[in-house]
N, CA, C and O atoms as a Tinker XYZ file with bonds, in Angstrom:
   308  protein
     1  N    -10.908000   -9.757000    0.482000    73     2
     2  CA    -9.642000   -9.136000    0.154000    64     1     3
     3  C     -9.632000   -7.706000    0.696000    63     2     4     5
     4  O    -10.631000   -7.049000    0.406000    81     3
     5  N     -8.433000   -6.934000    1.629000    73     3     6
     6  CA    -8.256000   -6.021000    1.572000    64     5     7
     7  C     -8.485000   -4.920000    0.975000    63     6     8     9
     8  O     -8.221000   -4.849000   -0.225000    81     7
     9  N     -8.860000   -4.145000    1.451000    73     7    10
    10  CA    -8.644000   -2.687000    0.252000    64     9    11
    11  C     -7.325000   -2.197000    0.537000    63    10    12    13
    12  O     -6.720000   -2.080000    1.603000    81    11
    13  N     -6.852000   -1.798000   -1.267000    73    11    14
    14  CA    -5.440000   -1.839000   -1.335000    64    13    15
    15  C     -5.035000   -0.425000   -1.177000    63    14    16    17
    16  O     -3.891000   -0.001000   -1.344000    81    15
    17  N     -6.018000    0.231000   -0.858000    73    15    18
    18  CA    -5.380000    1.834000   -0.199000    64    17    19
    19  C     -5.068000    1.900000    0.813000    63    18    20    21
    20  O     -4.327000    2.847000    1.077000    81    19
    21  N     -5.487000    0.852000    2.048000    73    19    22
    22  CA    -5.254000    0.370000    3.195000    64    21    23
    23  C     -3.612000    0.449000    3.095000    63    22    24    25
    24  O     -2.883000    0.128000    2.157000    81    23
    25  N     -3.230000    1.077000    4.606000    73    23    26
    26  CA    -1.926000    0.422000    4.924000    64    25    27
    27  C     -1.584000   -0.936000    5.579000    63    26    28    29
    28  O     -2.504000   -1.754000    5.556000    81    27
    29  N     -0.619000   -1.259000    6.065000    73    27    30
    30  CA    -0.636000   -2.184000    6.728000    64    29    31
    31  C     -1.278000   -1.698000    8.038000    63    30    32    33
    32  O     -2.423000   -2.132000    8.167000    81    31
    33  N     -0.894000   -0.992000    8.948000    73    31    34
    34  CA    -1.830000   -0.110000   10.188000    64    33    35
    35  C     -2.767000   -0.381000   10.428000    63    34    36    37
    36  O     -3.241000   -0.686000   11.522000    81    35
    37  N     -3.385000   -0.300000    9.083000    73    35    38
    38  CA    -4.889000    0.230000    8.854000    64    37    39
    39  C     -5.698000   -1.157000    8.769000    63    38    40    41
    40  O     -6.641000   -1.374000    9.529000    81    39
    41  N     -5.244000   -2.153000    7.728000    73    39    42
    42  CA    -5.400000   -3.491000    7.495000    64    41    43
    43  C     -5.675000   -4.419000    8.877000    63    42    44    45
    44  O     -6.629000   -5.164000    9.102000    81    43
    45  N     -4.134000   -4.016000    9.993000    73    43    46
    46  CA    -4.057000   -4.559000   10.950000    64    45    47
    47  C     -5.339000   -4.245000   11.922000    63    46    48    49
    48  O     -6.042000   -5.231000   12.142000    81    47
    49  N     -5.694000   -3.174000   12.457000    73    47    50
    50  CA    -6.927000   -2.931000   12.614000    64    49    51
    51  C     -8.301000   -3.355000   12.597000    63    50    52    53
    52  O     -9.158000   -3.504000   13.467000    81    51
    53  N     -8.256000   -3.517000   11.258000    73    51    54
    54  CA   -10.021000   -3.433000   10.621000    64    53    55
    55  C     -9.700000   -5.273000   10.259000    63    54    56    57
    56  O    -10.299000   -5.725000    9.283000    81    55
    57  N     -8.861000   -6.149000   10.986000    73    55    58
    58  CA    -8.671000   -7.414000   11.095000    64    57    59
    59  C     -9.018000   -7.803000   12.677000    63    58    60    61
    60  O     -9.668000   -8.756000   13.106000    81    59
    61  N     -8.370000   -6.755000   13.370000    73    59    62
    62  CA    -8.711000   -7.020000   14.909000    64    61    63
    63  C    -10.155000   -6.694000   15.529000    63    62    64    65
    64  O    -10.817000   -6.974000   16.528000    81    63
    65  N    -10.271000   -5.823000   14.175000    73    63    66
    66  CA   -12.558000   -5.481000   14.603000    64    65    67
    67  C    -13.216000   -6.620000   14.366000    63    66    68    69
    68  O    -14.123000   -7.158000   15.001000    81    67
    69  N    -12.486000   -7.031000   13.070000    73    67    70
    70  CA   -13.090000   -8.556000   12.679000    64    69    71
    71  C    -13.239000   -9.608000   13.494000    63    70    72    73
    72  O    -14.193000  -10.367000   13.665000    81    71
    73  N    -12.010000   -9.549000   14.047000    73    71    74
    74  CA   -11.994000  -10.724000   15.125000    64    73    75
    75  C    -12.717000  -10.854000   16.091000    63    74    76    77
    76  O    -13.471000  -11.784000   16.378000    81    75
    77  N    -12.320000   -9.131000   17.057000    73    75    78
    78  CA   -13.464000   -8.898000   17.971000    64    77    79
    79  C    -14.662000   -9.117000   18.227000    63    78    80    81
    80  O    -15.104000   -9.378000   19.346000    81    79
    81  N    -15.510000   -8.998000   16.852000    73    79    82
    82  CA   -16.462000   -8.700000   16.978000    64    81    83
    83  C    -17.627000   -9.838000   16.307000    63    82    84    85
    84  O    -18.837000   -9.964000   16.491000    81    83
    85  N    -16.446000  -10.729000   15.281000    73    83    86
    86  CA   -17.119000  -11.651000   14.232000    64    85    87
    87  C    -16.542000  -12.507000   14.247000    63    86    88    89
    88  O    -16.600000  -13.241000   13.260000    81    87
    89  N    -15.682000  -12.866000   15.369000    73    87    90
    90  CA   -14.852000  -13.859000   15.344000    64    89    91
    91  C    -14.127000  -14.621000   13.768000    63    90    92    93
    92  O    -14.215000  -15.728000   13.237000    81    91
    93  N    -13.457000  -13.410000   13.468000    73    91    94
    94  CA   -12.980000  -13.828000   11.548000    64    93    95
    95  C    -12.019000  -14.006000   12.427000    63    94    96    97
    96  O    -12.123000  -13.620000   13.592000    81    95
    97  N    -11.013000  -14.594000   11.969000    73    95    98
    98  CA    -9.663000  -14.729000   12.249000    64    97    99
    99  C     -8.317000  -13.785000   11.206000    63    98   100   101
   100  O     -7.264000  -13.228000   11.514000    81    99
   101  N     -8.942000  -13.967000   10.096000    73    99   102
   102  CA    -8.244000  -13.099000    8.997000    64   101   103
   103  C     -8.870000  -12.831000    8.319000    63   102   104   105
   104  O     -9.794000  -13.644000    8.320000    81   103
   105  N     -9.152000  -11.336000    6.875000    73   103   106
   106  CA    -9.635000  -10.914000    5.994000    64   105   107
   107  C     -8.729000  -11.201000    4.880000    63   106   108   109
   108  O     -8.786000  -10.385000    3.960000    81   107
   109  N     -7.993000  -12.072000    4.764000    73   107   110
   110  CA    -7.290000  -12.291000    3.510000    64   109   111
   111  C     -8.462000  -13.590000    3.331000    63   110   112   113
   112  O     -9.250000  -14.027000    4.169000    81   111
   113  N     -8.181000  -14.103000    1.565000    73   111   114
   114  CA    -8.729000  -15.147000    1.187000    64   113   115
   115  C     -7.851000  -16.192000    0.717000    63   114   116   117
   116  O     -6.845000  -16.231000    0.008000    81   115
   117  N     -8.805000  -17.312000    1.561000    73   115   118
   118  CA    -8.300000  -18.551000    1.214000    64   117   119
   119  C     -8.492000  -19.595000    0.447000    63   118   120   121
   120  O     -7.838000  -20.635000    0.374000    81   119
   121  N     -9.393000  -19.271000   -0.100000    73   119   122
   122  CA    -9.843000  -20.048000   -1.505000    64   121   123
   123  C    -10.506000  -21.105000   -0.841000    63   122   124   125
   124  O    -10.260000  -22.227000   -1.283000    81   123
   125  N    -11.088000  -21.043000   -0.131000    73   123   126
   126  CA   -12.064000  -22.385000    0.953000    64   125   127
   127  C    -13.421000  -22.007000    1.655000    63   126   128   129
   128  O    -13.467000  -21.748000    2.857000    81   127
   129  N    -14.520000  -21.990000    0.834000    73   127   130
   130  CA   -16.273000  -21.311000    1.430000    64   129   131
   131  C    -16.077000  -21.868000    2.697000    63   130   132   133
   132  O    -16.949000  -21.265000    3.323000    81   131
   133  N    -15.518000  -22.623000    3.525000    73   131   134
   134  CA   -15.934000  -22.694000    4.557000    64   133   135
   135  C    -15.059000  -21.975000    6.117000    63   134   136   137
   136  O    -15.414000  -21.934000    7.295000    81   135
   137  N    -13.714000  -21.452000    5.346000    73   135   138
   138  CA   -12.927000  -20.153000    5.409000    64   137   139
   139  C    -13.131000  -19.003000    4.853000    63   138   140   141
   140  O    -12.708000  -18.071000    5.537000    81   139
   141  N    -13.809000  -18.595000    3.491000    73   139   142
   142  CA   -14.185000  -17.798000    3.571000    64   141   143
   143  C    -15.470000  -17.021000    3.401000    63   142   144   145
   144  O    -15.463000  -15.967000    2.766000    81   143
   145  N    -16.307000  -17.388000    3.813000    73   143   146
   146  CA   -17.960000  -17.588000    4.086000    64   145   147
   147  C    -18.488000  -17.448000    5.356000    63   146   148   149
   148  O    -18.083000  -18.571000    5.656000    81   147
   149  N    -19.051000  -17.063000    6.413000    73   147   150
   150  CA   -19.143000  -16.771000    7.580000    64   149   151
   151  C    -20.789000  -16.229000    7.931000    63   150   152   153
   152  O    -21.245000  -15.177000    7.481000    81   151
   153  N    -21.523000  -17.147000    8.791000    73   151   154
   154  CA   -22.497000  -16.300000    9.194000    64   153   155
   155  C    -22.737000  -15.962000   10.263000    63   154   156   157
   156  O    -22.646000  -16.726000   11.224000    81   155
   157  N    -23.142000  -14.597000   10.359000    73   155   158
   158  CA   -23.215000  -13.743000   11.058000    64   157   159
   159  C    -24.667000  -13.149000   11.444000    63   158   160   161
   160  O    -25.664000  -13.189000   10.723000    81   159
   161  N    -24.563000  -12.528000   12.882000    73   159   162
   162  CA   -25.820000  -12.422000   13.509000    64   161   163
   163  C    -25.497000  -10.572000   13.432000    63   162   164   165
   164  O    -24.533000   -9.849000   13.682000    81   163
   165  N    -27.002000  -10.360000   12.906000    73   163   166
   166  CA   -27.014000   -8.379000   12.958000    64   165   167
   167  C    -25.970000   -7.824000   13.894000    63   166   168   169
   168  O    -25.107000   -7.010000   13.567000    81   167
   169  N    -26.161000   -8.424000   15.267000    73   167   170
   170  CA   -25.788000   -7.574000   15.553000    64   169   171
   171  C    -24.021000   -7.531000   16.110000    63   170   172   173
   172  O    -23.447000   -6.836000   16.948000    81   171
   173  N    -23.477000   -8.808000   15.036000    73   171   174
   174  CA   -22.111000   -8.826000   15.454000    64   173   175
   175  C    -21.611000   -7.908000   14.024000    63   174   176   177
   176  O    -20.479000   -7.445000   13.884000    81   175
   177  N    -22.498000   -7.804000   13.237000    73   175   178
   178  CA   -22.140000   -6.429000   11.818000    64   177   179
   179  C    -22.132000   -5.819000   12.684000    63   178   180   181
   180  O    -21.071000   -5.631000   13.279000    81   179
   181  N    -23.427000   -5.205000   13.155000    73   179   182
   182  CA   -23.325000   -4.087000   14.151000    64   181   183
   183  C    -22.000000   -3.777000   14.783000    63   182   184   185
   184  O    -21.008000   -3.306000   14.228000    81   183
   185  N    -22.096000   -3.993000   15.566000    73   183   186
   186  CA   -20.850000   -3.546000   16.624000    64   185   187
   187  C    -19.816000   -3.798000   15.673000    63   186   188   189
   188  O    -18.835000   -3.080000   15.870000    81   187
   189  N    -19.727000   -4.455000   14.862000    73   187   190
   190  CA   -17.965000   -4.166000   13.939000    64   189   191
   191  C    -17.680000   -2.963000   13.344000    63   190   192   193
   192  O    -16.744000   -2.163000   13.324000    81   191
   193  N    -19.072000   -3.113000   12.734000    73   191   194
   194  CA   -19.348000   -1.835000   11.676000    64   193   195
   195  C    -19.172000   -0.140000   13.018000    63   194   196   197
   196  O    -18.655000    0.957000   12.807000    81   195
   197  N    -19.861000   -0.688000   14.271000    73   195   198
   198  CA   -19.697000    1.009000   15.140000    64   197   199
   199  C    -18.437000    1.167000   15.539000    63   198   200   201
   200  O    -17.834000    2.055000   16.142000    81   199
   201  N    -18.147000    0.092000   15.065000    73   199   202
   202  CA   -16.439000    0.130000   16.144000    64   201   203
   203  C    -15.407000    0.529000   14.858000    63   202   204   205
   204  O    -14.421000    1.245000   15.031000    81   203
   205  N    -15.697000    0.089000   13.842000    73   203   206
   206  CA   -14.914000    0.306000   12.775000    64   205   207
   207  C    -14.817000    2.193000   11.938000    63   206   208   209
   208  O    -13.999000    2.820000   11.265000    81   207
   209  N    -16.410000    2.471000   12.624000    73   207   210
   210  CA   -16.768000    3.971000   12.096000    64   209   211
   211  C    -16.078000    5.075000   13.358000    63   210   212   213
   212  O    -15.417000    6.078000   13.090000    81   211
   213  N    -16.461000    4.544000   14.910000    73   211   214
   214  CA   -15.843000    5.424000   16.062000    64   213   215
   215  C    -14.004000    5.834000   16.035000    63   214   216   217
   216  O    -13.343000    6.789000   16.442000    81   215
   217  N    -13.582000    4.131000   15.104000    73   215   218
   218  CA   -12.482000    4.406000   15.252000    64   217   219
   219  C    -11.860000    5.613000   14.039000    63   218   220   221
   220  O    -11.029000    6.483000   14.298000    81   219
   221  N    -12.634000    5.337000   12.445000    73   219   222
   222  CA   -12.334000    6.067000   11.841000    64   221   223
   223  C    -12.440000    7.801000   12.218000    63   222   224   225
   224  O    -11.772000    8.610000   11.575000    81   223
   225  N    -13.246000    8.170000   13.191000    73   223   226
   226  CA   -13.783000    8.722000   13.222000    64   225   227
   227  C    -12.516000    9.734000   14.340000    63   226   228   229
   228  O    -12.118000   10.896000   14.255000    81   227
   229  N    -12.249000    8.769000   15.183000    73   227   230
   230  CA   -11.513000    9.265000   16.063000    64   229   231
   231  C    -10.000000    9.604000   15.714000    63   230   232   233
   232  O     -9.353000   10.352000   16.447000    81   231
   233  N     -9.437000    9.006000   14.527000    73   231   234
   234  CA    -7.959000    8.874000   13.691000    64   233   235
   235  C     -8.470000   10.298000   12.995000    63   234   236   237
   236  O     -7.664000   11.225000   12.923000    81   235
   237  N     -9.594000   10.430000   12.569000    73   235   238
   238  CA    -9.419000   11.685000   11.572000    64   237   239
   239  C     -9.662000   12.971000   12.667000    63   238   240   241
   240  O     -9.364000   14.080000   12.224000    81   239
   241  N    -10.163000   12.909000   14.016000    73   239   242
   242  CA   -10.451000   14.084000   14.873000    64   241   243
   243  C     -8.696000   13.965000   15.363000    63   242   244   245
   244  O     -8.274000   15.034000   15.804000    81   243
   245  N     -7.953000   13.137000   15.342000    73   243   246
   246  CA    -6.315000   13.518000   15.521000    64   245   247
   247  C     -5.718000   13.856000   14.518000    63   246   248   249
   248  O     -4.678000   14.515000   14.510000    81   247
   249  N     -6.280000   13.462000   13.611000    73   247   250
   250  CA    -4.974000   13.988000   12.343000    64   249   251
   251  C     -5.442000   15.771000   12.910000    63   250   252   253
   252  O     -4.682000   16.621000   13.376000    81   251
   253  N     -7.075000   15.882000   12.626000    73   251   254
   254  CA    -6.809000   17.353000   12.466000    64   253   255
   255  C     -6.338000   18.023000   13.578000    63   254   256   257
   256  O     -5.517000   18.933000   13.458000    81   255
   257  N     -6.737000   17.695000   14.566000    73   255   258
   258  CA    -5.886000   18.511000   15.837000    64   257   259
   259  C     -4.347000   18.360000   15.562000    63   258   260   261
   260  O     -3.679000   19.352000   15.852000    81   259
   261  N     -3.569000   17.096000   14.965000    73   259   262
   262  CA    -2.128000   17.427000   14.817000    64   261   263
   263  C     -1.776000   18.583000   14.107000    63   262   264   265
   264  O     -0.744000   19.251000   14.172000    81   263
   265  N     -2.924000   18.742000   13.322000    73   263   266
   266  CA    -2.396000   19.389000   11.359000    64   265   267
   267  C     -2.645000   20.944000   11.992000    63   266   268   269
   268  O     -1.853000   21.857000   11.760000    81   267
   269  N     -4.162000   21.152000   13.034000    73   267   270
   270  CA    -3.874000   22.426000   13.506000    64   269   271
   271  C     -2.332000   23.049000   14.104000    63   270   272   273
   272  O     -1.557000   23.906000   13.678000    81   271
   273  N     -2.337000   22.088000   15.384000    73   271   274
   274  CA    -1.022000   22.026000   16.299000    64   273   275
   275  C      0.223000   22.509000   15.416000    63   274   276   277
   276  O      0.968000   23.432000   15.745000    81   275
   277  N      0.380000   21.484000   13.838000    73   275   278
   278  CA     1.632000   22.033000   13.219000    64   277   279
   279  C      1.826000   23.352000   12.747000    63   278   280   281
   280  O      2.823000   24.054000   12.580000    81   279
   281  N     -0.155000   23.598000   12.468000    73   279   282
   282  CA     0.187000   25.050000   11.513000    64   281   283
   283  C      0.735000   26.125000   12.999000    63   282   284   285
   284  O      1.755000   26.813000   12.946000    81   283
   285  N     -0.182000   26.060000   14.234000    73   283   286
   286  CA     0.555000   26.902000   14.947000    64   285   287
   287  C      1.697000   26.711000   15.197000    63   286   288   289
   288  O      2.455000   27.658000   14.985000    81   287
   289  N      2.092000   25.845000   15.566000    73   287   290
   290  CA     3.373000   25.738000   15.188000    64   289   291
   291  C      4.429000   26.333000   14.824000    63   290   292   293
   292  O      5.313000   26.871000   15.491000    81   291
   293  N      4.232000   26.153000   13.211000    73   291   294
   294  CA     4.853000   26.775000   12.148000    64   293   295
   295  C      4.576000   28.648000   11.714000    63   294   296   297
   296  O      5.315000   29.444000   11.134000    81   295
   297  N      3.166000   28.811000   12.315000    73   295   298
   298  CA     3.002000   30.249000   12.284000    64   297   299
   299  C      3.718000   31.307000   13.701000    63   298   300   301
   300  O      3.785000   32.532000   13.804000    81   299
   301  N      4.121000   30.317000   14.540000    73   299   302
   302  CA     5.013000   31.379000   15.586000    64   301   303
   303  C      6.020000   31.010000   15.474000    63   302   304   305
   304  O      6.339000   30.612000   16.594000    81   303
   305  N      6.889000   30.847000   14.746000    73   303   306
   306  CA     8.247000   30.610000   14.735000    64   305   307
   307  C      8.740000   31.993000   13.516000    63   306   308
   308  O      9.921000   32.151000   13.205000    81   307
């Protein structure tokens, strides 16, 4: 199940790492172990998990460059 602080954005995403990388098809549940049960080799965690952290990683190095950008922005006007 999702985490429900997730947006949809965000959801959509960390579904397409899944796929990429672990061949899930969806992170919702279907009430079926053999849908939702999956094994997995280290190193397809791996790479979900680096791909899932580079990306977080890279959304929060834009927010702050936006949030700088606005304050100048807003301080020369």
């Amino acid at each position: 199940m999702m985490n429900d602080c997730l947006g949809e954005e965000q959801d959509a995403l960390v579904t397409a790492i899944a796929n990429k990388h672990m061949h899930i098809e969806t992170l919702k549940e279907r009430k079926s172990d053999s849908m939702d049960f999956h094994s997995l080799s280290v190193w397809e965690i791996e790479a979900a998990l680096k791909e899932a952290l580079r990306t977080g990683i890279d959304i929060g190095i834009k927010m702050a460059v936006d949030h700088l950008k606005s304050d100048r922005n807003s301080t020369t006007k």
